[in-house]
BAVEX-22305 format. One line per 8 residues: number of its first residue (from 1); for each residue x, y, z of C-alpha. Coordinates in steps of 0.2 Angstrom, whole numbers, plus 2048, in hexadecimal, padded with zeros to 3 digits. Example, Ala and Ser with C-alpha at 12.3 -4.5 7.8 and 13.67 -1.06 7.14 Angstrom:
1) 83E/7EA/827  844/7FB/824
# end
This chain:
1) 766/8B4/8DA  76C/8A6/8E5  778/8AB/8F0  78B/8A4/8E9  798/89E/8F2  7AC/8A3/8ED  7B9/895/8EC  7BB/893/8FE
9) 7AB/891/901  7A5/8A3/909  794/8A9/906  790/8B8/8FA  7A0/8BC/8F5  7A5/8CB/8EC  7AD/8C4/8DB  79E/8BA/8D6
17) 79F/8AC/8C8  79B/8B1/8B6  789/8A9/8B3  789/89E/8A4  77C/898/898  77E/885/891  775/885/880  76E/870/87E
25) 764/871/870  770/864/867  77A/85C/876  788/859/868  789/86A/864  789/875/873  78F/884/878  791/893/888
33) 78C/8A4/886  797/8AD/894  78B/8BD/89E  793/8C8/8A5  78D/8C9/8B9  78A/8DB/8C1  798/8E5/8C4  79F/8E7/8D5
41) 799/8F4/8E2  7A7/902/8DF  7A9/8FB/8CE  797/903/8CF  79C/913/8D5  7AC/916/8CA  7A8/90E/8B9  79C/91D/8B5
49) 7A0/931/8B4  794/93E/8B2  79B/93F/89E  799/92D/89C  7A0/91E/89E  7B2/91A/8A2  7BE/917/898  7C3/905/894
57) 7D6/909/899  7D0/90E/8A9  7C2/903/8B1  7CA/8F6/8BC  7CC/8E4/8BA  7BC/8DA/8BD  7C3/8C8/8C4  7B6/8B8/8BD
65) 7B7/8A9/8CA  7B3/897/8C2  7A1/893/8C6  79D/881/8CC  78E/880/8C3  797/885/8B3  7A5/877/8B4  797/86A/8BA
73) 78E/86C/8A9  79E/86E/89D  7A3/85F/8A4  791/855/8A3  790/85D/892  7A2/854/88F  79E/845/896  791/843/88A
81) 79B/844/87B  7A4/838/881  795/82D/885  793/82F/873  7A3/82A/86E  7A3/81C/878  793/816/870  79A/818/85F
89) 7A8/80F/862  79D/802/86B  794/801/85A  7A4/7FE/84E  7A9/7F2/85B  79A/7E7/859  79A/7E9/846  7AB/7E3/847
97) 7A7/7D3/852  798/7D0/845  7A5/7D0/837  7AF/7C5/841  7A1/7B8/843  79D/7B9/830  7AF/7B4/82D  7AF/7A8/837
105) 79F/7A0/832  7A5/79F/820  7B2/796/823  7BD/79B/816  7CE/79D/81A  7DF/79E/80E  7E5/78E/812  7D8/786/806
113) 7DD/790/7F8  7EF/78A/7FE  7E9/775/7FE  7E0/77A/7ED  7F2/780/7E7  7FD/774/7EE  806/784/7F6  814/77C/804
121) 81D/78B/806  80C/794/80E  807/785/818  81C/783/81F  81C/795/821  80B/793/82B  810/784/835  81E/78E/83D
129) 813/79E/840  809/792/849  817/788/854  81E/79B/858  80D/79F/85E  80A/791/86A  81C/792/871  819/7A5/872
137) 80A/7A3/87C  811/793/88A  821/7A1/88D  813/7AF/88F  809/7A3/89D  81D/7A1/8A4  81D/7B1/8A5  80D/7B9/8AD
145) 811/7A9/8BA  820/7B1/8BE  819/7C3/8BF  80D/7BF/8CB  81B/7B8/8D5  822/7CB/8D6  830/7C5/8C9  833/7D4/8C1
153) 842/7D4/8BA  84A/7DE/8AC  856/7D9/89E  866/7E0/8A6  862/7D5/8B5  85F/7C4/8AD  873/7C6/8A6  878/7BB/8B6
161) 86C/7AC/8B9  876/7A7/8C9  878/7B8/8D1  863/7BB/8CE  85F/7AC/8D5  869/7AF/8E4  861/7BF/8E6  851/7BA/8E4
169) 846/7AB/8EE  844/7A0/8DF  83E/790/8E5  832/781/8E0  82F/779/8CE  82B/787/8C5  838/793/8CA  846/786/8C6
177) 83F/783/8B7  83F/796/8B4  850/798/8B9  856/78E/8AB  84D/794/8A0  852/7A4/8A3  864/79C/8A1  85F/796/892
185) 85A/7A6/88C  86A/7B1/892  877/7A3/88C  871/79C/87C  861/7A6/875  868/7B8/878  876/7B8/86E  871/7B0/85C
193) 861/7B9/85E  869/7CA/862  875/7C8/852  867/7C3/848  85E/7D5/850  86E/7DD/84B  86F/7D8/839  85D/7DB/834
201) 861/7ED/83C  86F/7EE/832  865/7E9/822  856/7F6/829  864/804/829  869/803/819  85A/802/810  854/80E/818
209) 864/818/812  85E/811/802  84B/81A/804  853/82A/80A  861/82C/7FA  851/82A/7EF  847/837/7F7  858/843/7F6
217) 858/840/7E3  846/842/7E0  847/852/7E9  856/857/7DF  84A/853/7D0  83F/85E/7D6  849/86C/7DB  853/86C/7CA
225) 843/868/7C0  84B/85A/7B6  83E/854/7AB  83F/847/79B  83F/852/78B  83C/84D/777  848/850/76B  83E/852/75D
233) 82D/861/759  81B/85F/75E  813/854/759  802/857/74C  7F7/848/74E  7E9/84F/740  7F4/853/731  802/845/735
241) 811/854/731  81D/85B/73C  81D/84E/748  824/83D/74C  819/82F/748  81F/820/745  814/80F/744  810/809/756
249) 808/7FB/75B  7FC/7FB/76C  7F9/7E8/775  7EC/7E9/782  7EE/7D5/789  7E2/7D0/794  7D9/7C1/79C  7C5/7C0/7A1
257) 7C6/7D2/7A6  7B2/7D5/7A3  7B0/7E4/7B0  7BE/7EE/7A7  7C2/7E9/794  7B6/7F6/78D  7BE/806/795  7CE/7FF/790
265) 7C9/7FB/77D  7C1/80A/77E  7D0/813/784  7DD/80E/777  7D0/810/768  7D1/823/76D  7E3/826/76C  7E9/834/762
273) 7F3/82E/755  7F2/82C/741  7E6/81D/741  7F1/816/731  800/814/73C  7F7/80E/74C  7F1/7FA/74E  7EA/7F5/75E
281) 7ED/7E2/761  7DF/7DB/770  7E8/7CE/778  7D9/7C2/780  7DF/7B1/789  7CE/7B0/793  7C8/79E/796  7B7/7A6/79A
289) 7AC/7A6/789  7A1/7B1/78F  7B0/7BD/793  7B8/7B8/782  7A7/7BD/779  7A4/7CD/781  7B8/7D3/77C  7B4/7CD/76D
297) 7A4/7D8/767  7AD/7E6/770  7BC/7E6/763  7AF/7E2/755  7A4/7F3/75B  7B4/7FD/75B  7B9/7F5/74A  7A9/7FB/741
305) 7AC/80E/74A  7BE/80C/73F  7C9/80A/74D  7DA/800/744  7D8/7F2/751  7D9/7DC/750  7D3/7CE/75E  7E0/7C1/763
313) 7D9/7B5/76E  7E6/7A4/773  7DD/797/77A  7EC/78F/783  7F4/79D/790  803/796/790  812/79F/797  802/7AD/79D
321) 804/7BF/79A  817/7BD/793  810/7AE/786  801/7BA/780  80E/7C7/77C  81B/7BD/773  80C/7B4/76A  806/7C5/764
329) 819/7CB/75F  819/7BD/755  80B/7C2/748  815/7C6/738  80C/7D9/738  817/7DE/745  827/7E2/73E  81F/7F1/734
337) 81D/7F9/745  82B/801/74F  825/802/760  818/7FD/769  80D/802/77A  806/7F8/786  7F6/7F8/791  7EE/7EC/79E
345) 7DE/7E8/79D  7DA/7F6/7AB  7E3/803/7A3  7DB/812/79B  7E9/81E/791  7E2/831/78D  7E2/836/77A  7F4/83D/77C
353) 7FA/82E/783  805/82B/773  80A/83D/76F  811/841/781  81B/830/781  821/829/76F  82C/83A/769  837/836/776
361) 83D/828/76B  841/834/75C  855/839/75A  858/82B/769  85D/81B/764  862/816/773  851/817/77C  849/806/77E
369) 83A/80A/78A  82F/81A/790  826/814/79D  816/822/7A6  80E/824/7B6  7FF/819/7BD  7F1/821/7C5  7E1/818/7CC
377) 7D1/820/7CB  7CF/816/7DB  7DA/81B/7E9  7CB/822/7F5  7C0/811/7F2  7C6/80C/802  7D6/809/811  7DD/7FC/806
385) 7DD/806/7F6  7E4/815/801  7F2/80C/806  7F7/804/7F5  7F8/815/7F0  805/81C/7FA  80F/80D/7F4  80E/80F/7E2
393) 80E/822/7E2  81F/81F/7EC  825/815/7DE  822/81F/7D0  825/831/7D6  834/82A/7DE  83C/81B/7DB  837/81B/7C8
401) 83A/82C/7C4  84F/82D/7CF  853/81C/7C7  84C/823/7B5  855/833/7B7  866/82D/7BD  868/81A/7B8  85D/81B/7A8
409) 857/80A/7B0  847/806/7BA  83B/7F5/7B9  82E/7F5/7AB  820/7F7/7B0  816/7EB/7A4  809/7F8/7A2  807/80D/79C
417) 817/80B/792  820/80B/780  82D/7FE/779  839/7FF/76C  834/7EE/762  846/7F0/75E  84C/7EF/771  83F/7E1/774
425) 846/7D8/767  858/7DA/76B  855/7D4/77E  84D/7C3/778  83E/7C7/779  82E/7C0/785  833/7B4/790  828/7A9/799
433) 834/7A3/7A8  82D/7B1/7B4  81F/7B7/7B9  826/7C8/7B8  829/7CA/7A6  828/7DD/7A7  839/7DD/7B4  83F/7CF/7A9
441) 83F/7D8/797  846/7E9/7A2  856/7E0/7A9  85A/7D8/79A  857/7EA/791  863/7F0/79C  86F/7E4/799  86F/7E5/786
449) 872/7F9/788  860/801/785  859/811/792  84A/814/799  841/822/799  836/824/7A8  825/834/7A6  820/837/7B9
457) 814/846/7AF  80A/838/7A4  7FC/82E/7AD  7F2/81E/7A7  7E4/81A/7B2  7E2/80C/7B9  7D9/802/7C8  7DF/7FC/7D9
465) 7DB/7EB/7DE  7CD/7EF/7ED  7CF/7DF/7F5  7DB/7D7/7FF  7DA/7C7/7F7  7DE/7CE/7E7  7ED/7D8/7EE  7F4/7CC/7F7
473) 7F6/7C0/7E6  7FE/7CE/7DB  808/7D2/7EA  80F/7C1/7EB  813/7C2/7D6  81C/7D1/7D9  828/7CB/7E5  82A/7B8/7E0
481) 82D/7BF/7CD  83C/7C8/7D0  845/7BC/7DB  843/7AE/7CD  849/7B9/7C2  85A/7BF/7CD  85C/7AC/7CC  85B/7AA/7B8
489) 863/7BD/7B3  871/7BE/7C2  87D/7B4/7B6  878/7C0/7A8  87C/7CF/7B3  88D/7C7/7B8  892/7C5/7A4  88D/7D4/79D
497) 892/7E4/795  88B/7F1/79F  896/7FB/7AE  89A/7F4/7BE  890/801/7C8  881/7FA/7BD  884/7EB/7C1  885/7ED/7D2
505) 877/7FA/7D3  86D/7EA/7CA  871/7DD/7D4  875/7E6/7E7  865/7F2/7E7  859/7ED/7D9  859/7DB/7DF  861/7D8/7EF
513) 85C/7E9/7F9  849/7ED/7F1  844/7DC/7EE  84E/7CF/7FA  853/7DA/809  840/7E6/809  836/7D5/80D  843/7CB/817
521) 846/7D7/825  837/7DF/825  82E/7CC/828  83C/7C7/834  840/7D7/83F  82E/7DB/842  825/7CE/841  830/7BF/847
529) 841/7C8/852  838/7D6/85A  82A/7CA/863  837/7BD/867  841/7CC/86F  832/7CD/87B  833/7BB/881  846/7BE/882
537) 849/7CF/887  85D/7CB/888  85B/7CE/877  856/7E0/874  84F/7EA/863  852/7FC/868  841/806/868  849/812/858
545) 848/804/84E  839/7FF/853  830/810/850  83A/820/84D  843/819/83B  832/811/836  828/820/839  835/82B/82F
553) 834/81D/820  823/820/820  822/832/820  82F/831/811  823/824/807  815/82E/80B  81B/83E/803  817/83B/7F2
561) 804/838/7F7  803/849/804  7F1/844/806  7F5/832/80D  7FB/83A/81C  7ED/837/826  7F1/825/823  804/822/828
569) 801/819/838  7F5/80C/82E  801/80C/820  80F/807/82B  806/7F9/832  7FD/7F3/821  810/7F2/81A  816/7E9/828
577) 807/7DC/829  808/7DB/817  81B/7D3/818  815/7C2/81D  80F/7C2/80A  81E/7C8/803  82B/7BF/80D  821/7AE/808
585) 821/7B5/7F8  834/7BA/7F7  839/7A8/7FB  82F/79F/7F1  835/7A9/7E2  848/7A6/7E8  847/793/7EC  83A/792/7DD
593) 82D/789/7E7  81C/785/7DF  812/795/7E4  81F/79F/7DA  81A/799/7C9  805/7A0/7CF  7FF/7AB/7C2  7ED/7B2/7C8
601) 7E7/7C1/7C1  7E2/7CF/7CC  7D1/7D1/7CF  7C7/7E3/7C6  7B8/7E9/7CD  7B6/7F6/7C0  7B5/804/7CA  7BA/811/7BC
609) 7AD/809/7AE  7A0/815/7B1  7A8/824/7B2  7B6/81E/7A5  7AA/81B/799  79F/82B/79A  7AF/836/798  7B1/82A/788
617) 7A1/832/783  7A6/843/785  7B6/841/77C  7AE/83D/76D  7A1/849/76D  7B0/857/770  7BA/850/75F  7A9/84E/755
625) 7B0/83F/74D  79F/83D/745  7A2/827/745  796/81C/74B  79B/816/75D  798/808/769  78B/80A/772  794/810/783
633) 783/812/78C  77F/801/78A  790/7FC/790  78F/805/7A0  77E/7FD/7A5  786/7EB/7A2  793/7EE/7AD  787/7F7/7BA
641) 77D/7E6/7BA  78C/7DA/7BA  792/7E0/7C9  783/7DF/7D3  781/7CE/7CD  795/7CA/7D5  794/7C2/7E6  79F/7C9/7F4
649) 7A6/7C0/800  7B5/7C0/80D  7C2/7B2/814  7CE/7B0/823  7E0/7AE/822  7E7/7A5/82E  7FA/7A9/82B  7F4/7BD/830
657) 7EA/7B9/83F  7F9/7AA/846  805/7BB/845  7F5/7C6/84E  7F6/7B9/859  808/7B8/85D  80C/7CC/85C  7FD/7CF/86A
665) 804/7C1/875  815/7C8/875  80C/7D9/878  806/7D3/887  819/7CE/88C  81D/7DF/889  813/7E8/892  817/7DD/8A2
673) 829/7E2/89D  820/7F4/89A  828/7F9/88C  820/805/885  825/807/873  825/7F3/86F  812/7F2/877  80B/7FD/86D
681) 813/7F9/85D  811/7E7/860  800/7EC/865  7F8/7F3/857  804/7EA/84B  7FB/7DA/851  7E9/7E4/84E  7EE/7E4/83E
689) 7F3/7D5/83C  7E1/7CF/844  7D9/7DB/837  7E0/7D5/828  7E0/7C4/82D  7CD/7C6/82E  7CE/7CE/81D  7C5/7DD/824
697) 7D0/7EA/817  7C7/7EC/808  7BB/7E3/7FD  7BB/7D3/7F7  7B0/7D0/7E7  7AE/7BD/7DF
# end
């Protein structure tokens, strides 16, 4: 053995090194096996008796010295996982640039759509992103000037222009014309843009107040087990006695959906119900004939399997969605029926869709609505469908269920739910004058009297969009609809019957806080005040509001999806990136601009067909109907082929990638400010930014 040196380098020292083995065969997976080296010269000598060895309690303490030779290879061994790492992240990073140049190449950005459209609310909300931008980056070249002068100064130093410059040589034309602009800064910038700060922080608060009261009453749900329960027996489906069945009509309304119409018809032909007090109304306003054919041979297929079930197809879509359903509630059949359930195109009920929700009526004339669950049978397709689910399974496991619970009130849906025809009728009816006619018929529901039910224990299936072009559109309906309607039903509220804590719970949190303030401050505080704060750092957003109140919010949305918590950072970025969409969105809606009116129906890949229509297959063989049924085989192979035949592609949007660029330039500001906190949340805020904004979050499918 070579001779070994102890830690101060003398030769053939007595407490030698443990000798250690480096196993290499897979450098990603290696390991040390630890020998033990020979045993001192009177540890030779004492560790043995003539009876045997000694005991354990007794040997002395052998001392193990760190051995060069072992660190040396631990840390080569260390080194090259991380070479490995690197060249990973070397890979997504050239991946990335490649998708960049694809984008770019194609030159298909958002603001065509927006020309196409005639949309001036995008293109004046762009226009000032834009000016922002370029006035953000001549203040960061000011800036990085004056910090290579050694100007480092500090907010609390810039409150006195004249005492700064006396203390510090600032001569020539550019520190005069820095001077006053710093002047300008402290005088007249600071203070309007620090009470701005201050008021969006105040609107933050108090919805966040409003977050955390919600979460206290689903927990109080939970705790006391409070759970909707009908009055009336159980229900018998296959002798018709002993239950409550009363005629109820189903509408499935739907418009070119050709990747999910059969799972959906197919769905609602297999509820259990008497078939003699079941119709099932297919509401068809597609302007595709191929679409409109398909549709049309799958009711005809289910029709001659003896499903109760009609084709309505309008060839004008007036009024959309709202104008289908108050066409089809116009057919003189419907007043022999008493209620009447609702699906989207994309939705797939289970059999006992019908039993678990229509008893609640019996004994309850008050009830208008009883509205269940979504789930998706995509949530894990990919980030973008992650992240919309820990919104919606926020909204119904909290915000649905507390508001149904304590207020008997929530927003309809427009999907997986039950009407009184009675209630609809009393309310007026559909009305075309939103693109929200689910909210709409809900608030004037309210206001005529009728409760909600709301089933956080019934599910309906249906599909996320996966792209972000399709989420962004339904995003923008859902947030322009409501603030057209607070304009049309705020007089309504004013005049009518119901309390004034119902009114003001209407008008303060159901309009104003969850649909006016969410977007506005979340926009404005973020994404606009908290970069200018940067360029004017007289102005200050304290760091809690910039990351300890968010992260809480985010922990709290996340709870009802525990699985998602892997994904709160991202979320918490995605929900701020996507504010830009919703703010536009929110004021087109209240000034009733021309993109408000934009009814675009969300894209389905018809992820769930397949599976959907397999478990169709087994449901049938399970009840042994013994009737002659579509052929579903047949069904699932169309679908296969028509989606390989769709041609994907993706497009930038500029209005993302103008706030990418703005929230990294006033990153750069911060950190020659170092703060720590704003960098890195403007930092991988403006990421994110640059990542949707190059529409690299989900899939786009044409």
């Amino acid at each position: 053995m070579s001779p070994s040196f102890d830690w101060w380098g003398n030769k053939d020292a007595r407490h030698m090194g443990t000798p250690v083995v480096v196993k290499m065969d897979n450098p990603n997976n290696w390991s040390m096996v630890e020998l033990e080296g020979p045993l001192d010269d009177d540890d030779d000598e004492s560790s043995f008796l003539d009876d045997g060895p000694m005991p354990a309690h007794h040997r002395p303490e052998r001392t193990r010295n760190k051995n060069a030779k072992q660190l040396t290879w631990v840390l080569l061994l260390k080194a090259h996982r991380a070479a490995g790492c690197l060249t990973s992240l070397a890979a997504v990073m050239l991946g990335l640039a490649a998708a960049i140049r694809r984008r770019v190449a194609a030159g298909i950005t958002d603001t065509d759509t927006d020309k196409r459209n005639k949309s001036t609310a995008k293109s004046r909300l762009y226009f000032c992103i834009k000016a922002f931008l370029w006035v953000s980056v001549i203040l960061l070249g000011f800036e990085v000037a004056a910090y290579l002068k050694g100007w480092h100064f500090g907010s609390l130093q810039l409150q006195y222009l004249l005492v700064l410059t006396k203390a510090v040589d600032i001569k020539g034309v550019f520190g005069s014309i820095y001077s006053r602009w710093v002047l300008i800064r402290v005088e007249y910038l600071a203070p309007p843009l620090q009470s701005l700060t201050n008021g969006c922080i105040v609107l933050f608060l108090v919805q966040s107040l409003d977050r955390v009261v919600l979460c206290l009453g689903c927990l109080w749900i939970k705790l006391r087990k409070i759970k909707p329960v009908p009055k009336g027996n159980g229900p018998d489906p296959e002798s018709g006695e002993g239950g409550f069945f009363p005629m109820v009509l189903v509408q499935i309304p739907m418009c070119n959906e050709k990747e999910v119409y059969a799972q959906s018809i197919g769905a609602v032909c297999n509820l259990e119900w008497p078939k003699s007090k079941m119709l099932i109304q297919v509401l068809d306003d597609s302007n595709d004939p191929v679409a409109a054919m398909l549709i049309s041979e799958e009711v005809e297929k289910w029709q001659k399997a003896g499903a109760n079930i009609v084709y309505r197809h309008r060839v004008d879509r007036e009024g959309y969605k709202a104008g289908n359903l108050k066409s089809a509630m116009n057919c003189s059949y419907v007043k022999d029926y008493e209620f009447v359930a609702m699906f989207d195109a994309d939705f797939q009920p289970k059999a006992d869709f019908l039993l678990k929700t229509v008893p609640h009526f019996e004994d309850n004339e008050e009830l208008g609505l009883v509205q269940a669950r979504w789930s998706f049978v995509n949530e894990d397709e990919n980030l973008l469908t992650r992240l919309q689910n820990i919104n919606l399974a926020f909204h119904f496991e909290v915000e649905q269920q507390v508001n149904g619970v304590f207020l008997n009130f929530f927003g309809f849906n427009g999907t997986a739910g039950v009407w009184r025809i009675k209630a609809l009728e009393d309310s007026g009816g559909w009305l075309e004058r939103t693109t929200v006619e689910d909210m709409d018929i809900a608030v004037r529901a309210h206001l005529h009297g009728w409760k909600f039910i709301f089933l956080n224990d019934v599910e309906c299936q249906c599909e996320l969009p996966e792209s972000y072009e399709a989420y962004r559109k339904q995003q923008h309906r859902w947030h322009s609809g409501p603030m057209q309607l607070f304009r049309l039903c705020l007089p309504d509220v004013i005049r009518s019957k119901i309390s004034i804590w119902k009114k003001a719970n209407m008008i303060f949190l159901f309009f104003l806080l969850r649909k006016l303030i969410l977007p506005f401050y979340s926009f404005t505080l973020f994404c606009i005040i908290l970069p200018m704060t940067m360029f004017i750092p007289e102005a200050q957003l304290p760091a809690w509001v910039v990351c300890y109140v968010p992260a809480t919010m985010s922990v709290l949305n996340i709870l009802p999806a525990p699985k998602a918590f892997p994904f709160m950072i991202p979320y918490l970025l995605f929900e701020n990136t996507m504010s830009v969409t919703k703010f536009n969105a929110m004021i087109s809606g209240l000034f009733q601009l021309g993109s408000a009116y934009e009814w675009v129906v969300t894209k389905k890949s018809g992820r769930s067909s397949e599976g959907d229509l397999l478990s169709l297959v087994e449901k049938e063989k399970k009840h042994q109907r013994g009737e002659s049924l579509p052929n579903l085989n047949e069904m699932r192979e169309e679908i296969k082929q028509e989606k390989i035949k769709q041609k994907k592609h993706n497009r930038i949007y500029t209005k993302e990638l103008a706030l990418a660029f703005l929230l990294l330039t006033a990153a750069a500001r911060s950190l020659l400010a170092a703060q720590g906190i704003h960098f890195y949340f403007l930092l991988f805020q403006g990421i994110s930014f640059l990542l949707v904004g190059l529409d690299l979050i989900g899939e786009q499918i044409e």
